[in-house]
Each structure stands twice: as structure tokens, then as C-alpha cells.
N, C-alpha and C positions, 0 to 999 in steps of 0.2 A: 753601297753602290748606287750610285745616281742615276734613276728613272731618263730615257731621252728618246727623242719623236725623230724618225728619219724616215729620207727618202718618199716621199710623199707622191705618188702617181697614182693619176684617173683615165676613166675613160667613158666617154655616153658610147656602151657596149655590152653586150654580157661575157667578155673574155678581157685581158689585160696581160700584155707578156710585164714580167716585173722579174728584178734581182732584189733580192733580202740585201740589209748593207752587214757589212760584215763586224757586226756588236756582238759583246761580250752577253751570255745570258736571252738572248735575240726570241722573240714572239711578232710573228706576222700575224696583222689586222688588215683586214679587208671588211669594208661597211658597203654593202646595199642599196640601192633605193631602188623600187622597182614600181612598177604600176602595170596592171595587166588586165585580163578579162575573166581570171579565174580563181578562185579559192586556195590555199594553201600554200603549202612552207617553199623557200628557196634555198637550193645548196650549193655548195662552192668546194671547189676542186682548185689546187696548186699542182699543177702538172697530174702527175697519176695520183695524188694524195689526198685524201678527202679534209676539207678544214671543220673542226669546232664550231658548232654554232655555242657564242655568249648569249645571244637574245635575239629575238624576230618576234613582229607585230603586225598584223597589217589590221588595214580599216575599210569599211565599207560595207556594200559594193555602191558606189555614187554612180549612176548614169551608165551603169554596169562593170565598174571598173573597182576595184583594189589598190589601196596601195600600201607599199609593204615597204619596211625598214628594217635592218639586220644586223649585225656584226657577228663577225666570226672568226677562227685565229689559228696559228700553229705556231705549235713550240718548236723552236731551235729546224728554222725554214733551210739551212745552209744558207751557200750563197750562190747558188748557181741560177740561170736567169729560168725559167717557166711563164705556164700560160696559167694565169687566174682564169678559170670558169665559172659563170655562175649560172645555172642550170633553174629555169623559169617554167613555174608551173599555167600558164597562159600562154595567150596565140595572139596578142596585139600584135599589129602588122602598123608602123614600124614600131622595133621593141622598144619599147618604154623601160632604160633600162640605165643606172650609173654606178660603176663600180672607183672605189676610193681604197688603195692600198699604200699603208707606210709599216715601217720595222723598226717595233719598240727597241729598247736597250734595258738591260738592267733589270729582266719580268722573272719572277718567282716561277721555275721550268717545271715545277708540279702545279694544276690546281692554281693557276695563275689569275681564275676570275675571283673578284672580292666583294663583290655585289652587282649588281643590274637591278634598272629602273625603266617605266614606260608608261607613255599618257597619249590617247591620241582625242582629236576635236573633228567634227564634223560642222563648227560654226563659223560663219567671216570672224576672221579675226588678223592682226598682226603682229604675232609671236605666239611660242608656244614655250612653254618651263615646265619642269618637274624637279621634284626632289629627288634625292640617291643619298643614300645614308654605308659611306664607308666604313668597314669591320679592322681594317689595318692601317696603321700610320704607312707613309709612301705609299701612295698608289698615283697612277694616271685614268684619269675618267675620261673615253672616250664619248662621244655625243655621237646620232645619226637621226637624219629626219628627213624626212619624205613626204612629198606631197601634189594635187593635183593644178599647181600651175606653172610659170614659166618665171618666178619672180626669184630673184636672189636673196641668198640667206645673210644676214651677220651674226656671228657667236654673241653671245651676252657676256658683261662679267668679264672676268680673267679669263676667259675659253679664248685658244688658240683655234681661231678657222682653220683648218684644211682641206674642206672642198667646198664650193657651190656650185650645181652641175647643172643642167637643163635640159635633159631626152627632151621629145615632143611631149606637149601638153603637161608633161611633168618636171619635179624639181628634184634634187636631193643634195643633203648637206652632211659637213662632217666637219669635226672640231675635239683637238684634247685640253688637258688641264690638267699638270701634274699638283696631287695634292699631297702637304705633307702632313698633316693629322687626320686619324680619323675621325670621323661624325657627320652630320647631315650637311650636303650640299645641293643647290637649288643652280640647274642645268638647263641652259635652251637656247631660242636661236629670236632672230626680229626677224622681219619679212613684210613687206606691203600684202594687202587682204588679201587670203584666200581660205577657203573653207575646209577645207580637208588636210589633215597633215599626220603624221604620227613619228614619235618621237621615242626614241631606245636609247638608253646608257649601261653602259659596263663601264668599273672598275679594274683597273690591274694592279698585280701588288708586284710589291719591288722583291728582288731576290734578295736571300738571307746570305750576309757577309760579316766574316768574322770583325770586329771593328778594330779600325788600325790600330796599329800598336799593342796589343791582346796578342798573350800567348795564346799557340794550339799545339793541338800534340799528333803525331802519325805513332798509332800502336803497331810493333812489330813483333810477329804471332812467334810462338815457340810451340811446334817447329816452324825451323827460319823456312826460307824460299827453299835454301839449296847448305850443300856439304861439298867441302876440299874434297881432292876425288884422292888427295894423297894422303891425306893430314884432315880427317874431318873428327870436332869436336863428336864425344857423343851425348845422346842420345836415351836417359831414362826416365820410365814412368815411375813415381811413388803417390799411392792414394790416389789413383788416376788422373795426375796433376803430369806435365811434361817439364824436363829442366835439361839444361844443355848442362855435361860435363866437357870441360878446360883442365887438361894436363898438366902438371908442373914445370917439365922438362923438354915438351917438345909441344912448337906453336901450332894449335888446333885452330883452326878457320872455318866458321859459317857464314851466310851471305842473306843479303835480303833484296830484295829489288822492288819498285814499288812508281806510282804515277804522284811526285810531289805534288801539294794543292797549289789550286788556284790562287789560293791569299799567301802563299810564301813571298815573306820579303828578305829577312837576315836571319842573323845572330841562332845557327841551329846547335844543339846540343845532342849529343845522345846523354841516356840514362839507362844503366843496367844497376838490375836488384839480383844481389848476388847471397847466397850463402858458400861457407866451408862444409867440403862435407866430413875433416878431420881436423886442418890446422886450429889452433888456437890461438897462434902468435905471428907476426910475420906479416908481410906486403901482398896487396894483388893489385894488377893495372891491365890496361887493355891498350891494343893496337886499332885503331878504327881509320879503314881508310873509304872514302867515296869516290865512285865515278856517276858524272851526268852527260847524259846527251840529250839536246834540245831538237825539236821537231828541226830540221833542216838541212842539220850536221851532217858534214863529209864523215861520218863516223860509222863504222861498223861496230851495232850493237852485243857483236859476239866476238867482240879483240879486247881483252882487256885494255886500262887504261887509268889506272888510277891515281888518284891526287897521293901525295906524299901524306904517309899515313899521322893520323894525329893519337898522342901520348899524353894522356895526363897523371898528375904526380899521381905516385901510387899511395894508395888509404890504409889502413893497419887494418886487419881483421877482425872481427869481433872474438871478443875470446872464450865464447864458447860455441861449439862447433855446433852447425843448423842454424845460427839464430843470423837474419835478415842486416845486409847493409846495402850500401847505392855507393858507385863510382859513376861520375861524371865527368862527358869528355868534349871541351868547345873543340866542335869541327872550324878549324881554323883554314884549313885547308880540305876547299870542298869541291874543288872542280870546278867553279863558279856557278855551282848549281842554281837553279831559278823554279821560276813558277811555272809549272807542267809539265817538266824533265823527269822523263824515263830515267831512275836515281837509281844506284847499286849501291849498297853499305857490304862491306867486311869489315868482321869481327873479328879479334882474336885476341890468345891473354897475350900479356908478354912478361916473357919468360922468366925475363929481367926479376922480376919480383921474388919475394921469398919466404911468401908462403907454401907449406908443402902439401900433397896431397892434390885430389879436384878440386877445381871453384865450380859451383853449382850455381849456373844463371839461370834466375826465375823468367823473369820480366826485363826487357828491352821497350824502351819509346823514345823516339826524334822530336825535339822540342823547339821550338822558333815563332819568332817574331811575325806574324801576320799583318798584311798590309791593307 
């Protein structure tokens, strides 16, 4: 899944109303700059919601003043619009103050930071760099720097600018760079002279996706979701182990319902591991039908509605009873199911077969093609 920078808004303020854009995987960034009269950390609020600090530095105090650089973040922000806060521990009058919000795409939604980096200078100079030594292949390195004058920043390198701001007396910059290997990179900004600056990076790591074309599997538990309220398979323990027994003579139906993933693209299968629990000779097959509804559907999720049930040829037995085989059944007809549809599977034998006796289904899993 490919790392992406969106939506990019500033403000010389310490508030910012902002919508998250609407990405798959989505992490809101918000960077900092601040300059004040006082010591200590700043925090930031998205509406009622407190954000992550990745990193904050400040430096000084020069001529009594502080200045301070940040980033901070939330996982999966929605998309509804809010007010960024960012709450300053000083009283400069007017606030020395710039806030820079964009909304990643694509960020690993646990544990999303991959490293941070910081250097700050108290000398004239014109530029400031530091190294950051990424731990994961795919990440984006964001940049923030701050500092006490009114000059404008340029990214160094391959860095993407995305802010140069200019409160009173003060500056603050922002910049990313998606990187694809790990290992050390060397981060920072130009600037005509000025003495004081301080400079933070973070890392994001990209979220984990099945990679295309790679099967995956959805396990379905035994016991299923649900039971025929007419006709329901049963239901027995042996060695504290669960197995669905299937009738010979009359069609017993279990159901499963489940949230398809995200990486479904095609080609699904189910797979049942079956034993006999007497025949030795003889046929067994199953009836397997699917319904999906998609987030939006005029559908009422409690009418049934099922795709025309899928048959595959039936398999001969094993011929001695207890001992493990597999039928497999291409869902040919699936309801046009997709990626994130509330899915319902029924089961059943069918009857057609002729083997006699239960068929003892151990293990059930949905198999497909991953995008």
C-alpha cells in the first residue's frame, strides 16, 4: 500500500479548523513551531481528542524566549472537519505561534512511529541537517524546524516542503520524504543566517498489506455463527475438540457471517475438512451459498437473499471411517461480493450424495485472491 501526503493546511495561530481527507489507513500530522517566554512541552488537541506527541525539542532561552518544534499525530482522524489546538505553555503577546496539518495515507494504524531524530544550534548559521536512521522499509520522514527569525525555509535533498510560516519574530518549517529502504538519512532545511533553530524528525511506517496476488485465508470457527432454526446441522464434542454433524437424508444448514478483508480481490474458495463418521464407500458434496451487502445498499441485512447456491463434484470417501479428507467449492456465484461486505456463507451437505451415515466437518476456511 503506497505511503501519500495530503491535504496540507497552516496557520500563524495556535488553533486550525482542518478535515482529514478521506485515505485508506489515514494518520493526522500536525507540526509545531512555537516560540514563547516559557519552559516546557506543547499539546495538541483535534476537537475533543488529545493527539500523540512523536517528538518535541525546544531550545534556549535566547533573550528570554524558547523555541520549540513538535510533531504529533492520530490514528484513523475520520473525516469530519475539527478544530486543531495547540495549547502553549508561555504568555508572549502576540503568540509566536504556527501550526502545519496534512493527512498521511497508507500509515501502519498500530505503533505507526519508526524512528525520530533532533539537533538544535544556538549559532548564525544557514541551514540546519540531522541524520534519522530508519528501522522499516516504506516509511515517510516528516521534518519540523523552528526558529528565531522571520527568514524563509527550503527543504534540502529530495524533501518535500510543506510549510514556511513566519509568526512575529519567529519562523517555522515543515517538509516530508517518502522513503523506500531502511537505513540512515541525513534531513534539514536552508535558510539565510540566524542563530537559533531546532529541528525534529519522525518516521512513519507504511501499513502491512497482503501483497497482490497472494492468497489469504478467513478461518471459520466451528461452531459456526448460527443454526437452521428448522433443519440445523448438529453439533458434538469428542476429546474436547467441536465437529459439525450433516445428515444423509435430510439438508442440514449452518451459516457463518463475517466482515470480508480489506485486501479481497477474486477467485474465493471455501475448503471443508471432513471425516465419515461410519461410511466407507460412497460420495459426499456440499451446497454453499453466499449473500453480501456493501456499506450503502438498499438492503435489509436480516431478508435473506442469496446468490444461487454453488455444487462441486462430489469426492469419494475415504474408506476407512474417522480418517480426514477436503472438498472444495469455487464460489462461483458470490453475490458480487467485495472488500468490506458484511458476507453470510451457508452450508450444507447435499443430499444428492451417497455416502451413508454423518459427515463430520472438522475445519471450514474462505480462500482468495488478495489485492
Amino acid at each position: 500500500m503506497a505511503i501519500t501526503v495530503n491535504n496540507t493546511q497552516t496557520n500563524i495561530n495556535n488553533s486550525l479548523s482542518y478535515t482529514p481527507s478521506s485515505v485508506t489507513d489515514a494518520v493526522l500530522v500536525v507540526v509545531v513551531g512555537n516560540e514563547d517566554n516559557a519552559t516546557g512541552d506543547v499539546t495538541v488537541d483535534f476537537g475533543a481528542t488529545a493527539m500523540t506527541e512523536a517528538i518535541q525539542v525546544e531550545v534556549g532561552p535566547n533573550f528570554t524566549l524558547y523555541n520549540k518544534s513538535a510533531i504529533f499525530y492520530l490514528i484513523d482522524p475520520g473525516t469530519s472537519a475539527e478544530t486543531i489546538s495547540a495549547t502553549l505553555t508561555g504568555t508572549t503577546s502576540p503568540v509566536r505561534v504556527a501550526l502545519t496539518a496534512f493527512t498521511l495515507g497508507g500509515i501502519a494504524q498500530t505503533s505507526p512511529v519508526d524512528a525520530t531524530a533532533s539537533t538544535t544550534s544556538e549559532s548564525a548559521a544557514t541551514s540546519l541537517d540531522t541524520d534519522i536512521t530508519t528501522v522499516e522499509d516504506s516509511t515517510v520522514i516528516v521534518g519540523a524546524i523552528a526558529g528565531n527569525s522571520t527568514e524563509t525555509f527550503t527543504a534540502q535533498g529530495t524533501q518535500t516542503l510543506q510549510s514556511s510560516l513566519t509568526p512575529t519574530s519567529s519562523n517555522s518549517g515543515s517538509s516530508t520524504q517518502i522513503q523506500a529502504t531502511a537505513g540512515l538519512e541525513n534531513q534539514g532545511f536552508n535558510f539565510a543566517s540566524q542563530s537559533v533553530d531546532v529541528l525534529v524528525l519522525a518516521s512513519f511506517k507504511e501499513a502491512s498489506a497482503a501483497p497482490s496476488g497472494d492468497t489469504s485465508t478467513v478461518l471459520m470457527p466451528i461452531p459456526p455463527t448460527g443454526f437452521d432454526a428448522t433443519n440445523p446441522a448438529g453439533l458434538e464434542y469428542t476429546n474436547n475438540l467441536p465437529k459439525l454433524l450433516f445428515d444423509a437424508t435430510t439438508s442440514e444448514l449452518v451459516y457463518w457471517v463475517f466482515r470480508l478483508p480489506e485486501n479481497y480481490s477474486s477467485s474465493p474458495v471455501l475448503h471443508v475438512q471432513y471425516t465419515a463418521a461410519s461410511a466407507t464407500s460412497g460420495t459426499f458434496s456440499i451446497d454453499v451459498s453466499v449473500m453480501a451487502v456493501s456499506d450503502g445498499d438498499a438492503q435489509d441485512v436480516d431478508t435473506e437473499s442469496y446468490d444461487t447456491a454453488n455444487t462441486p463434484t462430489a469426492v469419494t470417501v475415504p474408506a476407512t471411517a474417522g480418517y480426514l479428507d477436503e472438498i472444495s467449492a469455487t464460489l462461483t456465484n458470490n453475490d458480487s461480493m467485495s472488500a468490506n461486505d458484511l458476507v453470510f456463507i451457508k452450508l450444507a451437505r447435499n443430499i444428492a450424495d451417497t455416502a451413508t451415515g454423518d459427515i463430520e466437518v472438522r475445519a471450514v476456511s474462505l480462500e482468495y485472491t488478495g489485492a
